[in-house]
Every structure is written in structure tokens, then in C-alpha cells.
N, C-alpha and C positions, 0 to 999 in steps of 0.2 A: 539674807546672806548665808550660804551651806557652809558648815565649819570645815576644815580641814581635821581630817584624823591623823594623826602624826605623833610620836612616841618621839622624842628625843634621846641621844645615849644619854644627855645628862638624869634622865627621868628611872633609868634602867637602876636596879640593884646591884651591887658589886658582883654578887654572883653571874647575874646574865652577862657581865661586861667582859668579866672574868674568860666566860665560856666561851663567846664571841672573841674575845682574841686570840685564846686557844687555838678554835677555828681558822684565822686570819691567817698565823702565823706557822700552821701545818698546810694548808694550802697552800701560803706564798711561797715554803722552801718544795713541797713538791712540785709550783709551777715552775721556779725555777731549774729545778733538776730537769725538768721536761723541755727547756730550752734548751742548757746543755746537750741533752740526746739528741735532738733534731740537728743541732749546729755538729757533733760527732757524727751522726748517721749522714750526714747529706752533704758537710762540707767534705769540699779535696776533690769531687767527682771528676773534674774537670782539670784537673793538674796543678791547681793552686789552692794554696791554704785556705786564705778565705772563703767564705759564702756566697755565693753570687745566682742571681736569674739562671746561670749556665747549669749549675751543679742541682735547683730544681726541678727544671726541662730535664734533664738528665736521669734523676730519680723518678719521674712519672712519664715521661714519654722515652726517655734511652737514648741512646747516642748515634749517627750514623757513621762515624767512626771507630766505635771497641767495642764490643762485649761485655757481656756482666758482668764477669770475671774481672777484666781490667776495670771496670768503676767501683766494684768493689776491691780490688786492693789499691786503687787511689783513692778511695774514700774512708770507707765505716770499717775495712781491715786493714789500712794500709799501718798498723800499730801492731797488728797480731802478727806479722814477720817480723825480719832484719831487713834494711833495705836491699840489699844484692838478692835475699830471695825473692822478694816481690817483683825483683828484674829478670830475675831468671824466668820465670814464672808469665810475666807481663811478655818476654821476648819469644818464648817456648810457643805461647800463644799467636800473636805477629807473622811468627816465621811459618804457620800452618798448622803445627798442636801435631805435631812427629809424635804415633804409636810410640816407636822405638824409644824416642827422647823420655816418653813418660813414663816406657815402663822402668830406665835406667833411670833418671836422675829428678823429674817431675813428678811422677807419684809419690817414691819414698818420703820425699818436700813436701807433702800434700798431709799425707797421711803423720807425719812427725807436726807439723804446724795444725793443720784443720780438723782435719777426721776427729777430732775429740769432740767437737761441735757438729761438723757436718758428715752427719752419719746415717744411715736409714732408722736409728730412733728416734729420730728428730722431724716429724712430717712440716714444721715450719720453715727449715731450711736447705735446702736443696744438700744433695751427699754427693761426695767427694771421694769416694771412697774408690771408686774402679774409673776405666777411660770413660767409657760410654756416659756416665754419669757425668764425667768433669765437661764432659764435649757439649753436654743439653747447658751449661753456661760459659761456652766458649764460644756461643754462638752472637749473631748477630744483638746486640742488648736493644730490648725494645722498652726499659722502663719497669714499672711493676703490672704487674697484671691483672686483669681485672677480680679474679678472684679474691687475692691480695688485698686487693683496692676495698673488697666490699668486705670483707673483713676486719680492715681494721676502721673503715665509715662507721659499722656501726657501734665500736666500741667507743673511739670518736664522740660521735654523739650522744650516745648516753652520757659517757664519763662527764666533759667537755658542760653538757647542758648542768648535770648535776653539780659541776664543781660552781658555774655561774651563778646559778639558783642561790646557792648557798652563799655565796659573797655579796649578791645584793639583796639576800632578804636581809643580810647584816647593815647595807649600807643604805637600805633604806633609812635607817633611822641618823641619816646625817642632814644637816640642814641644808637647804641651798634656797638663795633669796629668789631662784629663778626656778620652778618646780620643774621644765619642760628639759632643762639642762640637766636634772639629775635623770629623769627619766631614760633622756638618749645615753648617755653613759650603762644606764641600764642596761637597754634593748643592744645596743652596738655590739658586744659580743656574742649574742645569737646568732644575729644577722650574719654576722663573718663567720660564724660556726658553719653556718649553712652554705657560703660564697668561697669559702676555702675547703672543701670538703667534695662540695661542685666541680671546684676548677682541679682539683688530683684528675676528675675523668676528662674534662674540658682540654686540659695543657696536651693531652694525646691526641685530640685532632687540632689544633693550634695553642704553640707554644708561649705565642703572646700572653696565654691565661696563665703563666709561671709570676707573672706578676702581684696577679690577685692572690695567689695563694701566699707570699711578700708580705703582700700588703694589708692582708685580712690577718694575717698572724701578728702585724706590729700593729697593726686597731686592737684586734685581741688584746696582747702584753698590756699596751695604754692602757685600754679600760680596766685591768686587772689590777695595773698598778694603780689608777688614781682613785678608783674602790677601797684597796687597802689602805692608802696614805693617810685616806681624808675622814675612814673610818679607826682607823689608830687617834689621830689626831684629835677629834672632836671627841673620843671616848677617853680618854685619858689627859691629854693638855690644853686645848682650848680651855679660857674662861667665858667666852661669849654664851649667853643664853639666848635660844631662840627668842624672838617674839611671841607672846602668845597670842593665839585669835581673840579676834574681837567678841564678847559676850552675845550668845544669838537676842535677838528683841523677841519679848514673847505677845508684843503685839499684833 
């Protein structure tokens, strides 16, 4: 019979456990902050509060209805005005994006609200600063761009692998009586690292794939969470001691 290798938390020194929770618990509040942003960046696209498949589609393939411009101030800026400016602004847009109107009462708005952020020292975010500029996002919204796209893939995946890496070499050392159940708890957030990451380019030639990227981000969270839960849990409050293996025969 081949032994199993396996470390238990109970086996670990205060110190290693110590360091491991450290970790746990600077990861768990940066993943959570990372929820937060994604539910701020991407909810509202669509004209209501919550989140939904719509406001998805919307952020990676664009809308055939508005502009950048308006899903960004129904979404990820609709806080950085008042609301009567984001109507003036929304309607300015609507009615054709009137030179005359911008250079009287849409610019000044532009430039007193925006221009501190969107400005040409800023090459992440498009500038706002003169017409011709505000018109390249008054145009029809096609979503983000593939540029965009693969930019922030690969940070994505590094970050996203590194952060994984690090939470289940910790939770390796939890017991489970079913060895094949911790493993996929394991693998399951790669897997969606890679099927969510996919579908940001996939949702651009069918939006169906607004789904997986849903659905790959709440297998993400699960696995994240019940990584943490169960490696808090067994390092610090459990009393259960594993089993140990059985003694190999040296016959």
C-alpha cells in the first residue's frame, strides 16, 4: 500500500499557521474588494441598479442602443456627476452631440466634472477634453476593445493564477475523507480563470457567452470561499485529528 503524503494544519508550528492565516486573510479582503469593483464597474450599464447578464454583454460586446458615453455614465460614472448632469449630458448626446451645445454648456460640464481624469496624460482613459475627442465616445459603443481586452488577460491571469496558487497550497493541508473532492475544489478555479477570460472575447461574437463569464466568476468566489472557510477552520477550531495511515509492511 503507497502512503499518502500529507501535512496536516494540526502538524504545522504556530508560526507556519500564524503566516498562513496572515495570507488567508489579506487575500480574502483583497478578493473581496475585487468584487466590489467589478459589481461598481459593470453594474447600472443597462439602466438599472443591479447586475445582470445585460450590463455584461454591454461591458464586452456594447450596446446597439447608446454609446460609451451613456454606459458609462449609467454605469462606472454615473456617481462622478449630479444626476441632471449626466442627463444633460446623456440627452446632449441623443439629440446628435450639437458642436454649438458643447462648446456652450457640454464642454464646460465636461471639463469641471471629467477632465481631471480624462485627459491626454492619462493613455488608459480616453480624454475628454475638446469635441473631436468626446465624439470618438459618442459613438456607436461596441464594448471594450480588443486591445483593452488583452491587456488586462494578461494581468488577469498572472495575478488571478498567483493569487489561486497561494490559497491552495495553504489548503492543501485540510483534510478531506474524499481526496478527489479536494482536488477539484482545487483545479475549479483555474479552469474558470481560463473559461471566463475566453468568454470577455467570445460574448463579442455571441452574447450567450455573458453567461459563462457569471458563471465562472461565482465557481471562482465558491472555490475561494470554501478554501478559506475550511482552511481557517481546521487550523485554528477543529478538534478532529486526521487519521493516520496505516504503517507500510516491510514485507
Amino acid at each position: 500500500m503507497i502512503r499518502r503524503h500529507f501535512v496536516h494544519f494540526s502538524q504545522l508550528t504556530i508560526t507556519a499557521r500564524m503566516l498562513y492565516t496572515g495570507v488567508l486573510c489579506v487575500l480574502g479582503a483583497g478578493y473581496l474588494a475585487a468584487m466590489v469593483f467589478v459589481f461598481i464597474s459593470h453594474a447600472g450599464r443597462d439602466g438599472k441598479p443591479a447586475l445582470s447578464e445585460q450590463d455584461i454583454v454591454i461591458a464586452y460586446a456594447g450596446s446597439n442602443s447608446g454609446t460609451k458615453l451613456e454606459s458609462a455614465l449609467m454605469g462606472p460614472m454615473s456617481k462622478m456627476l449630479q444626476p441632471d448632469e449626466n442627463l444633460q449630458i446623456v440627452e446632449w448626446v441623443r439629440k446628435g452631440a450639437d458642436k454649438a451645445e458643447f462648446d456652450g454648456k457640454i464642454g464646460p460640464l465636461m471639463t469641471k466634472r471629467c477632465a481631471v481624469c480624462h485627459n491626454n496624460n492619462n493613455p488608459h482613459l480616453p480624454s475628454l477634453e475638446s469635441y473631436p475627442e468626446v465624439m470618438k465616445v459618442a459613438e456607436k459603443d461596441t464594448g471594450a476593445n480588443i486591445h483593452t481586452l488583452v491587456r488586462v488577460s494578461h494581468i488577469h491571469l498572472f495575478g488571478l493564477t498567483f493569487i489561486f496558487f497561494l490559497i491552495g497550497a495553504i489548503f492543501k493541508h485540510a483534510y478531506f475523507r474524499r481526496e478527489w473532492l479536494q482536488a477539484a475544489i482545487i483545479v475549479t478555479p483555474f479552469l474558470c480563470i481560463v473559461a471566463d477570460i475566453a468568454s470577455w472575447y467570445l460574448t463579442k461574437l455571441n452574447t450567450e457567452f455573458a453567461w459563462v463569464i457569471i458563471g465562472s466568476g461565482a465557481l471562482m468566489g465558491a472555490s475561494f470561499s470554501v478554501m478559506f472557510f475550511v482552511s481557517i477552520w481546521q487550523m485554528w477550531f477543529s478538534r478532529k485529528v486526521p487519521p493516520q495511515p496505516a504503517a507500510e509492511s516491510n514485507v
